[in-house]
N, C-alpha and C positions, 0 to 999 in steps of 0.2 A: 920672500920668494916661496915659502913655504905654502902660504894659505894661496893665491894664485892656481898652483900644481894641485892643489887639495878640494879647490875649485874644479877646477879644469877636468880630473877623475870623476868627479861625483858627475858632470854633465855629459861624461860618458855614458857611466855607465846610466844613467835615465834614455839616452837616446837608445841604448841599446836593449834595455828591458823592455824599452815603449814600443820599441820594433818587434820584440819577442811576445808582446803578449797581440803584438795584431797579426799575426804570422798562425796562418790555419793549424799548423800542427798544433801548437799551443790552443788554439783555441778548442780540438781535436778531445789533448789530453783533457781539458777542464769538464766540457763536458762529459766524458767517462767518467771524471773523480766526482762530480755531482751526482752522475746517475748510482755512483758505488755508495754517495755519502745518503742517498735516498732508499738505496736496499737497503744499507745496514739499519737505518731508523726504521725503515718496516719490518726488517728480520726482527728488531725486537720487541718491534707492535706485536707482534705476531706470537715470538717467544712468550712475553708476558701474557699474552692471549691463553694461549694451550697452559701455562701453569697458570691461572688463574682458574681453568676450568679444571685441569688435576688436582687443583685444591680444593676446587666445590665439593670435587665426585670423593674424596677421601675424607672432606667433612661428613657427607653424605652418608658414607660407608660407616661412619663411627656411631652417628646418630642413629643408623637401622641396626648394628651392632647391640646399641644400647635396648631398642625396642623388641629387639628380637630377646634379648634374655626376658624381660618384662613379659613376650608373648609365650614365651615358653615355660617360665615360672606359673601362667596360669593356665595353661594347657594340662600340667601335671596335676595340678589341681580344677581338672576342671568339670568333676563333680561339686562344686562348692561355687563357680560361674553365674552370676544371675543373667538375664533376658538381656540385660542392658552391659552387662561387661560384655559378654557375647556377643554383641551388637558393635560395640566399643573395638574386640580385638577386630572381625570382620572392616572394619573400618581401617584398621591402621594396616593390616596387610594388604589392602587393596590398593592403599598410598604407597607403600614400601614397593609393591610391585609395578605400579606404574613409576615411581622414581628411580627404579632398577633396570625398567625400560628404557628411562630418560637419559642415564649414564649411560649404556650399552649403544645407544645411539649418538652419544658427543663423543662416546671411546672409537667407534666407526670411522665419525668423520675425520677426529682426530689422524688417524692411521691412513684412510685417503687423502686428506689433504696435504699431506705432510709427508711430501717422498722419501727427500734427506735426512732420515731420522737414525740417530746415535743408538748403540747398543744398549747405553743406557736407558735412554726413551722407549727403547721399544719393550723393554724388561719392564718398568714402570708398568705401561700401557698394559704388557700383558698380566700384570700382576695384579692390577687394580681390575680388568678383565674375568680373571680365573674368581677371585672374590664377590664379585656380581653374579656370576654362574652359580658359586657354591650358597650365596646369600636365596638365589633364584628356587633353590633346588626344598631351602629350610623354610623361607614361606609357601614352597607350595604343599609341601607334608606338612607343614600349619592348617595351612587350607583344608588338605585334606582328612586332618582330626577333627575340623569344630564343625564340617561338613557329617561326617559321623557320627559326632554327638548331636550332629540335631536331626539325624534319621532316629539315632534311637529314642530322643526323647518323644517325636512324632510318635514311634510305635509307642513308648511306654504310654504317651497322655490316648492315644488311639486306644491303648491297654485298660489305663483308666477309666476311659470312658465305656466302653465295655462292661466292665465290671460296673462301674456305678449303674449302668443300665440294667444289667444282673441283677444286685442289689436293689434295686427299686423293685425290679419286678419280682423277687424272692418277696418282700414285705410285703406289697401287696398283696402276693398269695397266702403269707402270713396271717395278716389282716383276715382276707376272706373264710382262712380256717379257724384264725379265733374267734370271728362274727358267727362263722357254723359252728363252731363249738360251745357258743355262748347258745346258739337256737337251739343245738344238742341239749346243753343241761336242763334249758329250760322246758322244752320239749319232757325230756325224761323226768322230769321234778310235776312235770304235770300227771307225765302219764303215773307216776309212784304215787302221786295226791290220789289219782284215782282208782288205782290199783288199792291203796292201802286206805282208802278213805271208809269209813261205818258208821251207817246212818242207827240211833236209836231214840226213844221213843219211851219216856216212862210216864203212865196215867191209870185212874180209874174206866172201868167201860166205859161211861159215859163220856169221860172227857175224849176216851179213843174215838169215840162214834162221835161225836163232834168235829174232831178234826179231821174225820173224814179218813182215819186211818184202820177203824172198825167199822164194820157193815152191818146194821141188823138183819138177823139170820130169820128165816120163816117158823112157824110151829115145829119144833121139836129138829129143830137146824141149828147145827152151832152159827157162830160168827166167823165171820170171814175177814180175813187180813186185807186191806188195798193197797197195793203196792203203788198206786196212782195219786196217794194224797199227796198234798202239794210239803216242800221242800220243806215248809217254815216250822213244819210240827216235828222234824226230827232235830234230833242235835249230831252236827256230824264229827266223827273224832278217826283221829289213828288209829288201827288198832293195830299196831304197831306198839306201840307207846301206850293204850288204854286197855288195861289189864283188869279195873275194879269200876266197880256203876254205882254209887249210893239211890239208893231206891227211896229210901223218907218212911218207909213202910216197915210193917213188923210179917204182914204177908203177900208174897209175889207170884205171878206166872209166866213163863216166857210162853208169848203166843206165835211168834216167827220160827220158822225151821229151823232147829241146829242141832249138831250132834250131840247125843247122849253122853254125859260122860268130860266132856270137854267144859262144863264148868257149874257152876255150885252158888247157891244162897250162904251168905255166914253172917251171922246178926254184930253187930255191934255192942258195947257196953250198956244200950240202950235198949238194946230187943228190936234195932231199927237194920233191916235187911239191906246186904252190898252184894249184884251181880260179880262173882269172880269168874275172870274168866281164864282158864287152867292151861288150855291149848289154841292159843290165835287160831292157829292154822286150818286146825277144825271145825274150830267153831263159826267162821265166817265165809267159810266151803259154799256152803248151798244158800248164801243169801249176805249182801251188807245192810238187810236192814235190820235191826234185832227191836221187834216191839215185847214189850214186858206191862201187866197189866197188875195193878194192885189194889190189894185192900187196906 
């Protein structure tokens, strides 16, 4: 009797579920409970969404973190910077700051898209927010140091250049006055040759009148000195430096003008006469060419 009654229940209740699930209400409540079981799989599409992107932008913030000490370690140092680290940091701030944009803009949409947001979320949001700002603020006083060292090194290489232009032209004026100082000495080394140059002239009459340096004089005319003989019959010396004349002779006459007094015949161990001459100064006064005639 039992299984019967245990029958007979169980095809109840089927006639009565199967009535229950074709019965609008039921069919009313199902789709609500499908549309609620399709939010909640989107609400946490969506959750995992938004922390997925909070995760980016905090990886993010770590890794500029890290770059930022690395830009500011060489900023302190950044008299020791070459052309290409310089180049290097300008590079990595330009990234940092457009990836600071790029957060600032997901942290936006985030906060528009997402009406029903928890005090926690929004703390988050603004946290990760205010850190973007203050990250904003340290690259752009980055910017604005390696922007100034490269005004001043413009002016310093501008400085440089300057000076080496100075410099060049300092040297060659250098130059042109040691070229004129070089025309100077030689100039004055000439003009002292001739200043101090003395022409003389030791022979018998006869060899002087041959050379053209004694004249013969008319009846009862002395001889006359030619200042016009040619170059090759004197011998030219310092006289400066040429104090004494060896004559070869036991007797001499100086036949050219000079002063009295200013110098002297003194024979040698031989009886052989040496022009002295006692006062340069005088004795080459009124003439550099000294003829001396001997016997």
């Amino acid at each position: 009797m039992k299984q019967p009654r245990f029958l007979l229940f169980a095809l109840l209740l089927f006639i009565v579920v199967g009535c229950t699930e074709r019965s609008p209400k039921y069919k009313r409540l199902q789709a609500q409970l499908d549309s609620l079981q399709a939010a909640a799989v989107s609400q946490t599409a969506e959750f995992e969404e938004i922390f997925a992107i909070i995760n980016e932008i905090e990886q993010g913030l770590k890794s500029i973190r890290e770059t930022e000490n690395l830009l500011q370690i060489q900023s302190v140092r950044g008299g020791e910077i070459s052309t290409s680290a310089r180049e290097q940091m300008k590079n990595n701030i330009q990234y940092i700051a457009a990836t600071i944009e790029e957060y600032k803009a997901q942290i936006a949409r985030l906060e528009s898209e997402n009406k029903n947001q928890s005090t926690q979320f929004q703390k988050r949001l603004k946290s990760l927010r205010e850190e973007l700002v203050a990250k904003e603020r340290v690259i752009d006083d980055l910017s604005r140091q390696i922007e100034e060292k490269e005004t001043q090194i413009i002016i310093q290489t501008q400085h440089i250049i300057s000076m080496d232009q100075s410099i060049a032209v300092l040297k060659a004026d250098l130059s042109e006055l040691e070229r004129e100082n070089e025309r100077q000495v030689v100039k004055i080394g000439e003009q002292d040759r001739q200043i101090y140059s003395g022409f003389y002239v030791v022979g018998e009459k006869r060899d002087l009148i041959s050379a053209q340096v004694l004249s013969k004089g008319g009846l009862f005319r002395a001889a006359k000195i030619s200042y016009q003989a040619e170059q090759s019959a004197f011998t030219k010396i310092d006289i400066r430096n040429v104090t004494s004349i060896p004559l070869h002779a036991k007797k001499a006459k100086v036949l050219s003008i000079h002063t009295s007094g200013t110098y002297s015949f003194d024979p040698d161990a031989n009886g052989y006469l040496h022009l002295t001459i006692s006062n340069p100064a005088l004795f080459w006064e009124q003439t550099k060419y000294l003829v001396i005639k001997v016997n």
